[in-house]
C-alpha positions as CSV (number, residue, x, y, z in Angstrom):
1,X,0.0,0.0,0.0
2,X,1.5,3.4,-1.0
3,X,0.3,6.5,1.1
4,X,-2.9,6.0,3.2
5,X,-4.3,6.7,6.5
6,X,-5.3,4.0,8.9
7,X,-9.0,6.0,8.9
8,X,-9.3,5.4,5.3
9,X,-8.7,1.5,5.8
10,X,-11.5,-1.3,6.2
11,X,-10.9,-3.4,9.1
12,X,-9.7,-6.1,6.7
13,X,-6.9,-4.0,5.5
14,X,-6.1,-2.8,8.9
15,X,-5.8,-6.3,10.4
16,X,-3.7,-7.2,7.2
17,X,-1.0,-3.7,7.6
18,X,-1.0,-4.7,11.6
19,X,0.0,-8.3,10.6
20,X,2.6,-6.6,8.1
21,X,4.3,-4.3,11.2
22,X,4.4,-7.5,13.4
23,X,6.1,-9.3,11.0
24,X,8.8,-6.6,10.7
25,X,9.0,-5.9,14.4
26,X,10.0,-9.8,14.9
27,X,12.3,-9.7,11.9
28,X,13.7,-6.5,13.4
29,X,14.1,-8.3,16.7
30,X,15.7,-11.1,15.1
31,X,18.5,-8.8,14.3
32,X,18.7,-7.1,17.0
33,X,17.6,-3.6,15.7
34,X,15.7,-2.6,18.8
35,X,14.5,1.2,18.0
36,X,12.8,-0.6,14.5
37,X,11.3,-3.4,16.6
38,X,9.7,-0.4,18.9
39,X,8.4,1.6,15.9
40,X,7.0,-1.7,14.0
41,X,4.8,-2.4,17.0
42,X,3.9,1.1,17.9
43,X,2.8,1.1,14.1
44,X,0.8,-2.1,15.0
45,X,-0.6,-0.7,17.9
46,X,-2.1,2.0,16.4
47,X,-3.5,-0.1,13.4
48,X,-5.3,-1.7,15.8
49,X,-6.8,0.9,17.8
50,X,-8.4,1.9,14.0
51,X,-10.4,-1.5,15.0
52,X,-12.0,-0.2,17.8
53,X,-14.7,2.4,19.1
54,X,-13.0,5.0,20.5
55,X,-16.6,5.7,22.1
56,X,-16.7,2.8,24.0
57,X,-13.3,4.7,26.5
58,X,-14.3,7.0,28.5
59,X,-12.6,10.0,31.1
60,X,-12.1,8.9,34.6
61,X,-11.9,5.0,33.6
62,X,-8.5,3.0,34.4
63,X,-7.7,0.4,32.7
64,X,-5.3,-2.1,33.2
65,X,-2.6,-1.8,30.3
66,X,-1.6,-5.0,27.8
67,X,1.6,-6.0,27.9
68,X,2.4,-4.0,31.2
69,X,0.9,-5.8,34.3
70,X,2.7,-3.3,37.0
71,X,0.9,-0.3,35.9
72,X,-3.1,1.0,35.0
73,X,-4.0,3.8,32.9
74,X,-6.5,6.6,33.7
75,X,-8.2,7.9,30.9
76,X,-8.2,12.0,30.6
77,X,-9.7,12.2,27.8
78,X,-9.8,10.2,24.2
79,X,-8.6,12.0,20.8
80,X,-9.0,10.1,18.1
81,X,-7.8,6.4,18.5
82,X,-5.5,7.8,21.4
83,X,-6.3,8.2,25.4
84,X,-4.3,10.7,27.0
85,X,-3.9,10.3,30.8
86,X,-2.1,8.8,33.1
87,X,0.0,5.6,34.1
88,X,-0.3,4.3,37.8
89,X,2.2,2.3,39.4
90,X,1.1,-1.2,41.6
91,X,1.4,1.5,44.4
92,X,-1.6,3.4,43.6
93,X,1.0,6.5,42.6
94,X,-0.4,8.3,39.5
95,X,2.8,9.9,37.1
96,X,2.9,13.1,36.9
97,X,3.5,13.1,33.5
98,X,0.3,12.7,30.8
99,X,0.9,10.6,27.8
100,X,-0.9,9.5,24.9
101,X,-1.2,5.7,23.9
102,X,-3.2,4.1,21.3
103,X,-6.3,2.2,22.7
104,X,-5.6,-0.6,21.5
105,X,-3.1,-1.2,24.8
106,X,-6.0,-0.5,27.1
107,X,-7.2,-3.9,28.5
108,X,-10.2,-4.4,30.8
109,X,-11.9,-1.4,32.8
110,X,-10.7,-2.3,36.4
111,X,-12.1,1.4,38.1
112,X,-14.8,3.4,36.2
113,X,-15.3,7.0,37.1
């Protein structure tokens, strides 16, 4: 596929470019190019989160995070395919800092506002 966004994709296509940046983030891995295996599955991640309803994510919701069982994720607001909010340590200790991640790595709803 030439230049596109993820927004013009049919969930078909989006499951098939997701499958693509896998593959390249293992390949990647394989040779031991770690910044390419980061952006393959960031790239992944977000061709994902084209998959689901960003309506169904709501503000004051945290969410345990895939991938990263020592920390939950509380949902400031969504924009797009992307929550921005917080991270929370197994301590209960919100970050300081906000972030944006693709929805995609939000697992089940374990606090809703």
């Amino acid at each position: 596929m030439g230049n596109y966004r993820f927004s013009d994709l049919s969930v078909e296509q989006l499951r098939e470019e997701a499958l693509k940046f896998k593959e390249k983030a293992q390949r990647a891995e394989q040779l031991g190019n770690i910044s390419e295996v980061a952006i393959n599955e960031r790239k992944m991640q977000v061709a994902m989160a084209y998959m689901l309803n960003p309506k169904d994510f709501h503000a004051g919701d945290i969410h345990r995070l895939k991938g990263d069982p020592g920390h939950r994720f509380k949902i400031n607001y969504i924009n797009g395919v992307f929550a921005w909010g917080h991270r929370i340590n197994m301590l209960g200790e919100e970050y300081e800092e906000e972030e944006a991640i693709p929805i995609s790595l939000l697992d089940e709803v374990v606090k809703n506002k």
